[in-house]
C-alpha positions in Angstrom: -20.5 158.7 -10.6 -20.8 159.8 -6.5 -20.7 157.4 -4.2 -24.1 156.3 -2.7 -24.0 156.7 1.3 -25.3 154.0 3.2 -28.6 156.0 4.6 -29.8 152.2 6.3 -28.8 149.5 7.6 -29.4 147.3 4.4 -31.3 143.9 4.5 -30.7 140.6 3.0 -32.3 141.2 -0.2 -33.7 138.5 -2.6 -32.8 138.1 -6.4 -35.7 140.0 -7.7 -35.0 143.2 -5.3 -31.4 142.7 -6.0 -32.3 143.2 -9.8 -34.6 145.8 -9.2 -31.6 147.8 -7.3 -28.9 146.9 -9.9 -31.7 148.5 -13.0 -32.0 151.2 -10.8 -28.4 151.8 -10.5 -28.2 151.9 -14.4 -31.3 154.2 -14.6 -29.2 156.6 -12.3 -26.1 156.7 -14.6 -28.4 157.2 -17.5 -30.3 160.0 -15.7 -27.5 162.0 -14.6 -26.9 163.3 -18.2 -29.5 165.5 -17.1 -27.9 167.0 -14.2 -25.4 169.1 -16.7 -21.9 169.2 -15.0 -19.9 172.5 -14.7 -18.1 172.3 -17.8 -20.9 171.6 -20.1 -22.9 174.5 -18.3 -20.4 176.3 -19.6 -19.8 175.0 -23.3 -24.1 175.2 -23.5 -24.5 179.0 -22.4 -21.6 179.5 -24.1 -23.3 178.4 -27.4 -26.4 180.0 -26.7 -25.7 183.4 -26.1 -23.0 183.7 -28.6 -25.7 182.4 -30.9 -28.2 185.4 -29.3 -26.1 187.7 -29.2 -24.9 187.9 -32.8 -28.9 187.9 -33.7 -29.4 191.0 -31.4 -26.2 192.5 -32.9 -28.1 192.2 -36.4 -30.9 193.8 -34.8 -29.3 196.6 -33.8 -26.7 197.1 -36.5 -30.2 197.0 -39.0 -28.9 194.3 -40.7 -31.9 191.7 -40.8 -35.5 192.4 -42.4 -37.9 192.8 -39.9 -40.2 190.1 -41.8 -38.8 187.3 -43.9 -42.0 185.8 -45.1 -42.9 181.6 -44.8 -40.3 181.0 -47.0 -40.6 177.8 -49.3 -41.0 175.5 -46.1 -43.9 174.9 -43.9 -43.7 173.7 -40.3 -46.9 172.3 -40.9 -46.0 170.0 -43.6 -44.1 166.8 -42.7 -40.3 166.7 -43.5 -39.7 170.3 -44.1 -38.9 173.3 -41.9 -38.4 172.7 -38.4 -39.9 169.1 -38.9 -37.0 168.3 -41.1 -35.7 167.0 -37.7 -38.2 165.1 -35.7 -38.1 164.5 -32.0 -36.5 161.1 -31.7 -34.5 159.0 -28.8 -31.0 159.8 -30.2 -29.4 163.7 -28.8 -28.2 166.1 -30.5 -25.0 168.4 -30.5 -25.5 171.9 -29.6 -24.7 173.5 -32.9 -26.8 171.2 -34.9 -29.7 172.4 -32.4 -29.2 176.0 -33.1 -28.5 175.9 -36.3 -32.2 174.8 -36.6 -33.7 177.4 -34.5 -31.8 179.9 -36.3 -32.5 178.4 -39.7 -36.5 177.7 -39.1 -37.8 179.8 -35.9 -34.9 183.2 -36.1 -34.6 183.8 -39.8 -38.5 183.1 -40.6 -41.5 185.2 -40.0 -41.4 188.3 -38.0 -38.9 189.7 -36.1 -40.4 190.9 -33.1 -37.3 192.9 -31.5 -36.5 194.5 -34.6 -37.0 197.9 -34.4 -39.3 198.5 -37.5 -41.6 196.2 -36.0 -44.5 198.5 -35.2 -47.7 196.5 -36.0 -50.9 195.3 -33.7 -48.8 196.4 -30.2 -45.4 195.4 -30.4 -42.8 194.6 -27.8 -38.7 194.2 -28.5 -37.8 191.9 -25.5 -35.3 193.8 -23.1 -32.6 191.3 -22.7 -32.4 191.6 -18.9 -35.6 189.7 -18.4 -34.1 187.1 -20.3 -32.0 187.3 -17.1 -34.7 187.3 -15.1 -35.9 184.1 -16.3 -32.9 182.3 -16.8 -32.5 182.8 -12.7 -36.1 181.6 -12.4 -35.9 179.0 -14.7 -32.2 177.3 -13.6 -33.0 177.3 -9.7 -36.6 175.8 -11.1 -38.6 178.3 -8.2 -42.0 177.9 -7.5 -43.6 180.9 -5.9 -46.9 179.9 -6.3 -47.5 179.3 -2.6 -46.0 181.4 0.1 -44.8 178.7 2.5 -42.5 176.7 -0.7 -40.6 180.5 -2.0 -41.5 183.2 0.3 -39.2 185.9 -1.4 -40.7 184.7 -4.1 -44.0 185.4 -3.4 -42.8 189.1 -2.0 -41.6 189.3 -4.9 -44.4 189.1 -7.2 -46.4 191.3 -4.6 -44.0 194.1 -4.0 -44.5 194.4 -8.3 -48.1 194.0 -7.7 -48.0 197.1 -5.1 -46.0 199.3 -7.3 -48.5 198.7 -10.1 -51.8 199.1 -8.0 -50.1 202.7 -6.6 -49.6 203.6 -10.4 -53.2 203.0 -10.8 -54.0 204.4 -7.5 -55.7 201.0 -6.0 -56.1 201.5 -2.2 -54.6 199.4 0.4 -56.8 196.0 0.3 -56.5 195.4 -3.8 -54.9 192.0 -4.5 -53.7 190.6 -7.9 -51.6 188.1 -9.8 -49.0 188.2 -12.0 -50.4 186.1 -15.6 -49.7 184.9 -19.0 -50.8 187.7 -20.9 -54.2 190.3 -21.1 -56.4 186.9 -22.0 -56.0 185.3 -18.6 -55.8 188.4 -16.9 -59.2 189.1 -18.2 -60.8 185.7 -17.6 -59.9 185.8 -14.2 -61.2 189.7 -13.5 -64.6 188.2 -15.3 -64.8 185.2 -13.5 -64.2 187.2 -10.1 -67.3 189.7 -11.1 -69.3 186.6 -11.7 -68.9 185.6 -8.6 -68.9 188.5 -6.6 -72.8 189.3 -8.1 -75.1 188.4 -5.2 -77.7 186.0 -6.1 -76.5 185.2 -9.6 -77.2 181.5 -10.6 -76.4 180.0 -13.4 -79.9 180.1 -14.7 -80.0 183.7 -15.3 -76.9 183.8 -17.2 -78.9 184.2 -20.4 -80.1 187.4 -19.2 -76.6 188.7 -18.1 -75.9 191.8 -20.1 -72.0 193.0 -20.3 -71.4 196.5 -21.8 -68.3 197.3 -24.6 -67.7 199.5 -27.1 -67.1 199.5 -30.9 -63.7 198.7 -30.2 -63.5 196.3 -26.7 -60.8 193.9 -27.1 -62.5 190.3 -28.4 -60.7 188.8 -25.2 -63.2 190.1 -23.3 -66.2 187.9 -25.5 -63.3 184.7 -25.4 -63.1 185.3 -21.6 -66.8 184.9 -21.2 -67.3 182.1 -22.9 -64.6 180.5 -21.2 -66.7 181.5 -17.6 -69.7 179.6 -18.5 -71.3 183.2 -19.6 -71.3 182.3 -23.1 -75.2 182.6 -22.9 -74.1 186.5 -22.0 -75.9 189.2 -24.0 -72.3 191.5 -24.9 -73.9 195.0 -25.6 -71.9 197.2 -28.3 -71.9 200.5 -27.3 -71.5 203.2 -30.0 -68.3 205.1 -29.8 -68.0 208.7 -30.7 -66.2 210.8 -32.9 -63.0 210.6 -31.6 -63.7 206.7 -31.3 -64.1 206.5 -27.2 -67.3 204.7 -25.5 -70.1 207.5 -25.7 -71.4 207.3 -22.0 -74.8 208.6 -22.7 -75.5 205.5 -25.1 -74.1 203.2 -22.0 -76.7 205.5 -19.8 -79.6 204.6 -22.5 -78.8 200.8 -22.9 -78.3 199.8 -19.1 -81.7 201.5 -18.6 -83.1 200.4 -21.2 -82.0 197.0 -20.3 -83.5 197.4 -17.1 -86.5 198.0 -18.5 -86.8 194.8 -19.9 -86.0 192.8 -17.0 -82.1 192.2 -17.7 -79.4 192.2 -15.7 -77.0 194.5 -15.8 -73.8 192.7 -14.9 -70.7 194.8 -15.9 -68.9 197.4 -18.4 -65.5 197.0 -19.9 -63.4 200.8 -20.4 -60.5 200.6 -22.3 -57.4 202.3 -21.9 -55.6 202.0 -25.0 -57.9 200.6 -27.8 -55.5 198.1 -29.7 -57.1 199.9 -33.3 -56.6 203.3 -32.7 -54.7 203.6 -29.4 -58.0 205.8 -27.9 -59.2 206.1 -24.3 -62.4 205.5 -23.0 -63.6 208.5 -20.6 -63.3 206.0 -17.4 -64.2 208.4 -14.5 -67.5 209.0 -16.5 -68.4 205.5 -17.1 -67.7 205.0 -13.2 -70.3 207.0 -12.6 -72.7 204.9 -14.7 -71.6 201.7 -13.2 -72.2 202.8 -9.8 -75.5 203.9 -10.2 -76.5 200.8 -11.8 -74.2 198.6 -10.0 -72.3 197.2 -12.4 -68.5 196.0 -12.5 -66.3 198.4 -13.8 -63.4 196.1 -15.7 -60.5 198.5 -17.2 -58.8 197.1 -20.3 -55.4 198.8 -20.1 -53.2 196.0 -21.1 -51.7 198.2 -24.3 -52.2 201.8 -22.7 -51.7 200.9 -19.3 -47.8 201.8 -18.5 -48.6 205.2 -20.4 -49.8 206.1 -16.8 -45.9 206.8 -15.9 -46.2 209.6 -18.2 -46.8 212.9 -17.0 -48.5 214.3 -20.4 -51.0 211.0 -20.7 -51.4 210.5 -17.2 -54.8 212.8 -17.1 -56.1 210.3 -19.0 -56.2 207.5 -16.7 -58.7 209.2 -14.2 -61.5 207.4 -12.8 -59.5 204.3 -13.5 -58.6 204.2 -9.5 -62.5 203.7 -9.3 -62.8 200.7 -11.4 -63.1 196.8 -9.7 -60.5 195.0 -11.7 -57.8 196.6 -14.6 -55.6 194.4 -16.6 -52.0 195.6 -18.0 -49.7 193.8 -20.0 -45.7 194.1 -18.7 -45.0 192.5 -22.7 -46.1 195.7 -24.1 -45.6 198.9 -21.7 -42.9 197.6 -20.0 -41.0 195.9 -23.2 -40.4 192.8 -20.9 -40.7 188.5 -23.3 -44.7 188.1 -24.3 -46.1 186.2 -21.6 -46.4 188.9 -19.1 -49.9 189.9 -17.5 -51.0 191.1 -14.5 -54.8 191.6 -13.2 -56.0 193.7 -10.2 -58.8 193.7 -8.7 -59.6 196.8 -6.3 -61.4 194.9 -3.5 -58.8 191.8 -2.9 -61.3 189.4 -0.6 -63.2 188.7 -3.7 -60.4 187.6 -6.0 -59.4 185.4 -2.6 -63.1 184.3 -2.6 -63.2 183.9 -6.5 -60.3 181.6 -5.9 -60.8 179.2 -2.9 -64.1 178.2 -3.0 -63.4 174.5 -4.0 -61.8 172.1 -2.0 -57.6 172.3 -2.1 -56.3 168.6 -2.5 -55.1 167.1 0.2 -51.8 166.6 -0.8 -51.2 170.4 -0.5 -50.7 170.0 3.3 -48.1 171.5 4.7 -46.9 171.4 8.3 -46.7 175.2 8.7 -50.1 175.7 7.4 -52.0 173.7 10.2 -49.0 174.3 13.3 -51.2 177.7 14.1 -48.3 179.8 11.8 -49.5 181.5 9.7 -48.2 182.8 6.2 -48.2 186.8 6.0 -48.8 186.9 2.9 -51.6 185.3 0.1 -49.9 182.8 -2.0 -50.5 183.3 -5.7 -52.3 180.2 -6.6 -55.2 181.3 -4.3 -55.5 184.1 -6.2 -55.5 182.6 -9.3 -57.0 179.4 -11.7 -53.3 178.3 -12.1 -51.3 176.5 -9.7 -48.5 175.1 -11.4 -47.1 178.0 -13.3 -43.5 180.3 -14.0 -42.3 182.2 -11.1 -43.1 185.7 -13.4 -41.6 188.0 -11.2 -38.2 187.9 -11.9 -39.1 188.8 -15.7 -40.3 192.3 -14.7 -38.2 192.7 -11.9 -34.7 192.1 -13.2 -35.2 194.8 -15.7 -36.6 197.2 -13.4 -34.1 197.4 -11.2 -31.2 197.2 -13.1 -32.6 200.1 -15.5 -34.9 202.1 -13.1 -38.5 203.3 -13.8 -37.2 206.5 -15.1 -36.0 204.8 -17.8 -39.0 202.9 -19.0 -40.6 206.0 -18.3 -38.4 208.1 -20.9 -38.9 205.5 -23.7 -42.6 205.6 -23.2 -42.2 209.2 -23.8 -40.2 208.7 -26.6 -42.7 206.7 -28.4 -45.4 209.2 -27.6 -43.6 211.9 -29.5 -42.5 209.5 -32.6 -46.0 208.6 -33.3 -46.9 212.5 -33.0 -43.9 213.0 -35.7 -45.2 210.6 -37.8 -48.8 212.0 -37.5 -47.9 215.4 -38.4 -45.7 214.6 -41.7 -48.5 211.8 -43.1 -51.3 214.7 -42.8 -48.6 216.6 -44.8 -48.0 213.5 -47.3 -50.8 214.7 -50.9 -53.5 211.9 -51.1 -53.3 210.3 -47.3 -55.8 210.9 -44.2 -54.8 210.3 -40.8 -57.9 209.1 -39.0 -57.2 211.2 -35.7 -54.6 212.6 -33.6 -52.6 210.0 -31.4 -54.0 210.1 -28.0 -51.2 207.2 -26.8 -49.1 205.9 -29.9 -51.2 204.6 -32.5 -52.0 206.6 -36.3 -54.5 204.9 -38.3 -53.7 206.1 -41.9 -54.5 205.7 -45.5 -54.3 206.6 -49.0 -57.6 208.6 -49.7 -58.0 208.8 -54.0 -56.2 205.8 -55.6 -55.6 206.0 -59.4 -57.5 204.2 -62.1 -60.7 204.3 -60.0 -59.7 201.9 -58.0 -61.5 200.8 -54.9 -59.7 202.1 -51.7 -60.0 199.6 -49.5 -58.4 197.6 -51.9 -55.7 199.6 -53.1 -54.4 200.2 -49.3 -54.3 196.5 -48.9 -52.2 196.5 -52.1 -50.2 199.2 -50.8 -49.8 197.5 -47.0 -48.6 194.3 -48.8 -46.0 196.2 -50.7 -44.7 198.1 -47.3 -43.9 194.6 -46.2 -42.4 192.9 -48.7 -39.5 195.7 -48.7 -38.8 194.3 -45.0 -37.7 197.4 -43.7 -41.0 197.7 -41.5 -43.7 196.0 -40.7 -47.4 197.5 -40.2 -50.6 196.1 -39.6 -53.9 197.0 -40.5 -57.6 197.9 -39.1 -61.0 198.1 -40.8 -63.0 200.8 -39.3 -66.7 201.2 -40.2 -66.1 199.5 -43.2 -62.9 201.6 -44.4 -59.8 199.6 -44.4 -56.9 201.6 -43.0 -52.7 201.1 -42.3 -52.4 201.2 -38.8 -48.9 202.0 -37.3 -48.1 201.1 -33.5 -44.9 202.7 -31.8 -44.1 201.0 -28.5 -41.0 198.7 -29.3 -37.7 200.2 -27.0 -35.7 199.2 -30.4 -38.1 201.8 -32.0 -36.5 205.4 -32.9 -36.6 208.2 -35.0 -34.3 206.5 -37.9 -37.1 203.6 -38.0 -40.1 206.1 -38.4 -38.3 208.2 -40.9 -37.9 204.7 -42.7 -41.4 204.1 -42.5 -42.5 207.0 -44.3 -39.3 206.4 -46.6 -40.8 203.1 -47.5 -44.5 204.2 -47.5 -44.1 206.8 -50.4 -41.4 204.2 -52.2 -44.5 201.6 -52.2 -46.6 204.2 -53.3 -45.1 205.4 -56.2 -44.0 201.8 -57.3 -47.5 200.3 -56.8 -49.0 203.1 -58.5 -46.3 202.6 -61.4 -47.2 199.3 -61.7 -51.3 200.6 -62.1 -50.0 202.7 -65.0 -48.2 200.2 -66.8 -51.3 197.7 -66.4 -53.7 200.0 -67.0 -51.8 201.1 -70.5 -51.7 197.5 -71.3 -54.8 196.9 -71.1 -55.4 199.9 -73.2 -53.1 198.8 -76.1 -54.8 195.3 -76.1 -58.3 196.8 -76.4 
């Protein structure tokens, strides 16, 4: 244990303080097993990423399904699964610890860095950011105010920049780096609220937010959790190739209008999450401005696409809009937990953000010594103050690799979902619900045997796809008609694992129709 210096001149002390110093020194020794010495820094990365890294090895060899099911155990059953060891006061050695997360949390459920994982809108992890937040994470950085990490904060803002130029945001925007597309979205909501001259609380009844057919459900969650849960959310038809159709947004705001409503704001999407379509932004622009509403783009799927050169004509108008969300987790491949919002005019996110009363414990010498910070700290544009230094997540990975890079596997998963598009319109018996604008196919089997009902049979037949682990699709339900949906996005995500895909798709289809037969003639021979 270090020597303690002699900081004072110590006084005579009486018993009780002289206990109270002698527990403390005790406390001290016990604490310190916390402060991890050289060595067993060493011995505990060590352990860890030879543990990682022969997962990821499995990953990319193909050796490990990309879904293992529940299993028998459930974590939420006492004594079984992960519970089987509860948190108590005694530790733990290192290989007892991962033998549990490997056991209970690696080898159950879905793996999401496998590369047949291409449900909802998948994202494989690049291990750099793990990087990124192990540096954040050991040095324990807070760069949520300027003055306390002010590379930190430049940081964060120089990603912040480099994103608003993709979207072409003029000088002025200001945004923050999140936890995902939800709490991007309730802050771009709650900024609209307040940026809406003369709205009061007792007209939110009569506040009337615009989406289509297939808005994100954050966008209903992030009202609610504004206060405008009273908020009439107006579905807006989409058309026939499943995008907002702007003259019904034209008819409804007037309409609305009409009835003494307010029109409050429209949501675009860039990227819808069930069929990967784009809303015609520069269009709805138009409506919003002549009837003053906020313009929200939901691009936290589609958004990175924008680095594309053959999908970036789709992003026009989206320069125009007051606030976009995009999720670095899904474009960018970076650990889930990675949002970012922006709002175009950056005073009122500021505003949004700092119109209640700091505590008083914030105070900082700098602040009130007439120097002032260059730059906006991150929790005054924001609900969150305590919170992850984010930046080095996205960062690491972007400058190790290069945005060429990211930009070429975006690419690449453009053009495997157009392979896979053009040999399941080819496959007897499917439909493919459209052509892939970004890198969703929403697909299914169209005449099922034994007059069976097809909604049901391509559940059957989904359920079968996954149970042969190879893959692991998800599903939507458009209009009533229950379809396979496939996402491409993961950087794990090649050609072999879509050739799989439809390997495994016709495998399930002739065994699950197999199995039809042989019921069916059962049933036959019993009658």
């Amino acid at each position: 244990m270090p020597v303690i210096p002699a900081v004072f001149a110590m006084p005579t002390l009486t018993k009780g303080v002289k206990d109270l110093r002698e527990n403390l020194l005790d406390l001290r020794e016990k604490t310190e097993r916390l402060d991890v010495s050289e060595s067993r820094r060493k011995e505990l990365l060590d352990g860890v990423s030879n543990f990682a890294g022969k997962a990821l090895d499995k990953l990319q060899e193909g050796e490990t399904a990309v879904y293992s099911g529940a299993g028998d155990t459930n974590n939420n059953t006492d004594s079984k699964g992960i519970r089987s060891s509860p948190i108590q006061d005694e530790p733990l050695d290192l290989d007892n610890i991962l033998d549990l997360y490997g056991t209970h949390i690696e080898g159950r459920g879905l793996r999401a860095g496998h590369g047949g994982h291409m449900a909802y809108v998948p994202s494989n992890g690049v291990f750099p950011a793990a990087l990124g937040d192990f540096l954040a994470d050991t040095l324990c950085t807070y760069a949520g105010r300027a003055y306390e990490s002010p590379g930190g904060v430049d940081m964060n803002n120089m990603l912040l920049e480099w994103m608003a130029e993709v979207f072409g945001y003029p000088e002025g925007f200001q945004g923050n780096l999140t936890s995902g597309g939800s709490a991007a979205t309730v802050i771009a909501m709650a900024t609209a609220r307040d940026s809406r001259k003369g709205l009061r609380a007792r007209d939110f009844h009569r506040v009337v937010v615009y989406v289509s057919e297939l808005t994100h459900h954050c966008i209903r969650k992030a009202l609610h959790t504004i206060g405008l849960g009273e908020a009439i959310v107006r579905d807006i038809p989409v058309d026939s190739r499943w995008k907002m159709d702007v003259k019904a947004l034209e008819t409804s705001v007037k309409n609305d209008v009409q009835d003494g409503l307010i029109p409050f704001a429209v949501v675009a999407t860039v990227g819808t999450t069930d069929v990967g379509s784009v809303d015609p932004v520069d269009a709805i622009a138009d409506v919003a401005e002549r009837h003053g509403l906020w313009l929200h783009v939901d691009a936290a799927y589609g958004g990175f696409f924008a680095l594309c050169e053959e999908t970036r004509p789709l992003f026009r108008g989206v320069e125009r809009s007051d606030s976009i969300i995009v999720d670095p987790h899904k474009g960018l491949n970076v650990p889930y937990g990675s949002g970012v919002v922006l709002v175009r005019n950056g005073q009122k996110l500021h505003l949004s953000n700092t119109a209640h009363k700091q505590g008083s414990y914030l105070y900082h010498p700098r602040i009130h010594s007439g120097v002032n910070d260059t730059q906006v700290s991150p929790c005054d544009l924001s609900f969150e103050l305590s919170t992850h230094f984010r930046g080095p997540r996205m960062w690491f990975p972007l400058k190790l690799f290069g945005v060429e890079t990211f930009r070429s596997m975006l690419t690449e998963k453009l053009q495997l979902v157009k392979y896979f598009y053009h040999i399941v319109e080819d496959i007897p018996g499917f439909e493919v619900l459209q052509e892939p604008e970004l890198s969703v196919v929403a697909f299914r089997y169209r005449n099922p045997p034994c007059g069976l009902d097809a909604n049901g049979f391509n559940k059957r037949l989904l359920e079968e796809m996954i149970q042969d682990g190879g893959v692991y699709l998800s599903s939507t339900t458009l209009k009533g008609t229950f379809y396979l949906r496939i996402c491409v996005l993961g950087f794990r995500t090649h050609i072999e694992h879509v050739e799989l895909c439809l390997e495994i798709l016709q495998k399930s289809l002739r065994k699950l129709k197999g199995c039809l037969k042989l019921s069916n003639e059962s049933l036959v021979k019993r009658l």
